[in-house]
C-alpha positions, 0 to 999 in steps of 0.5 A, a space after each residue: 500500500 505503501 508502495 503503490 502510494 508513493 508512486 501515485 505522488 511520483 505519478 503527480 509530481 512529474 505530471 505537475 512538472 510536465 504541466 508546468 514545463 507545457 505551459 512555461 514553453 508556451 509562454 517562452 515560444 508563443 503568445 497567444 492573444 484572445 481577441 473580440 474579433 468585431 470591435 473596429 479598429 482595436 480588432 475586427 474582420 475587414 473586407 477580405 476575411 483577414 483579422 486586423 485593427 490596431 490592437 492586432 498590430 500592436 500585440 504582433 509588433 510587441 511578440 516580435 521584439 519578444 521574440 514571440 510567435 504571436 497566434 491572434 484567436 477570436 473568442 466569445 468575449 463574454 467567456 474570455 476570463 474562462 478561455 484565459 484561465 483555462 490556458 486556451 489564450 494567453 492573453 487579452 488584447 482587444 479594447 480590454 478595459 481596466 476595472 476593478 473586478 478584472 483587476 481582481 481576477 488578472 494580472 493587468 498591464 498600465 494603461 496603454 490608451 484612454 476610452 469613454 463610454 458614449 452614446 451614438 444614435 442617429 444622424 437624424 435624430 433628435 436625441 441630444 441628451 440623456 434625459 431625452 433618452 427616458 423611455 427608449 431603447 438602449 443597446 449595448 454589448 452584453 458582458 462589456 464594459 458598457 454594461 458596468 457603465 449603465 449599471 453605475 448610473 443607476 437612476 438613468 437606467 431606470 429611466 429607459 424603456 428597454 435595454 438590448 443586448 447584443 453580442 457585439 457592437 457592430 450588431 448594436 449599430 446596425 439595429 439602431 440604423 434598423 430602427 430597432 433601437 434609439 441608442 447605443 451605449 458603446 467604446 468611443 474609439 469604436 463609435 469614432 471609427 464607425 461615424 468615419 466610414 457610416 454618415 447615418 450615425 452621430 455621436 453624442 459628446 456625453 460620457 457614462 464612463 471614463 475609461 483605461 485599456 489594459 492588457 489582461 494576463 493570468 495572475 501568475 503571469 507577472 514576468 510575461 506582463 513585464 516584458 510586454 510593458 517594457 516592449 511598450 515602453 520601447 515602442 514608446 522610445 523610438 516613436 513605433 507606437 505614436 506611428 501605430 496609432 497615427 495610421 488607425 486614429 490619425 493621431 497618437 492617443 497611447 498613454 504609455 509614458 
């Protein structure tokens, strides 16, 4: 008994050394990234099937100049702390904002870019106001921060009619354009980018939420977190990362000092 015993440790030892080695390999020669793969311009789809947006290049940039291999996976942005803790990503990098439960769950860069929580509706619409918006329709992500944003505001959301949720932003627009809803509560850079290239939609200068973006990691995962902020940093330096945000928002917005 004693023997078989001490071979069922020896058995769990080498496993957790082998699980260990796994996932320390992992790390040393790959980085893999979670992503929401329709939130333009941080990560998106474009027209020939291909993922991109600024948090993309940013993310293979830095595993260069780590020597990472950098693997870019779309995930259901409403699981990503069980598709991190659970080893399927290493990462998520795409618009990930900094809050205190998040903070609480992961290991979470500085800040690398600011972000609002605002209000888009349409063009043509005579909503200028959140008291305009008593009685209507909000639409909003499901499991974002836009979500943490309406539920810290309490009184206003109350005050709505309904609030729809969507699995992402993109769907949220496009209902609003629709008709289906009179508002969306989402990301100022995603709502930027969209009033860009859609002239049927304006944003309302009005913030539910001040926002930070981060990097999330596991807890464990201090040391990758460190080498990721000081390749950031070196971006900084040599002027790559003011380059990056140039080309998506047209002018440096990064908060990495």
């Amino acid at each position: 008994m004693k023997k078989k015993l001490t071979l069922v440790l020896a058995f769990v030892m080498v496993l957790t050394m082998c699980l260990s080695f796994a996932s320390c390999s992992k790390a040393e020669g790959k980085l893999v990234v979670g992503v929401d793969n329709a939130f333009p311009p941080m990560g998106f789809v474009d027209d020939k099937g291909n993922l991109t947006g600024f948090d993309i290049e940013l993310a293979k940039e830095v595993g260069k100049r780590l020597n990472l291999d950098v693997e870019i996976q779309a995930i259901d942005w409403k699981r990503k702390q069980d598709e991190l803790d659970a080893g399927n990503v290493d990462c998520l990098w795409n618009g990930y904002t900094i809050t205190q439960e998040r903070l609480d769950a992961c290991t979470i860069s500085e800040p690398y870019m600011k972000n609002r929580q605002i209000i888009a509706v349409k063009a043509d619409s005579d909503i200028a106001s959140l008291d305009d918006l008593k009685g209507k329709k909000l639409a909003l992500q499901s499991e974002s921060s836009a979500a943490e944003a309406l539920d810290s505001k309490p009184d206003f959301k109350a005050s709505l009619g309904q609030v729809l949720l969507f699995d992402d932003n993109n769907q949220a627009l496009l209902d609003l354009e629709a008709g289906g809803c009179d508002a969306v509560l989402l990301d100022e850079v995603v709502a930027n980018y969209h009033v860009k290239t859609d002239a049927k939609i304006k944003v309302l200068d009005i913030s539910l939420a001040d926002e930070e973006y981060g990097i999330g990691f596991r807890k464990a995962d201090t040391a990758l977190c460190e080498k990721v902020e000081k390749a950031l940093h070196e971006m900084k330096e040599d002027g790559s990362l003011a380059e990056l945000s140039t080309k998506w928002f047209g002018k440096d917005v990064t908060t990495v000092k």
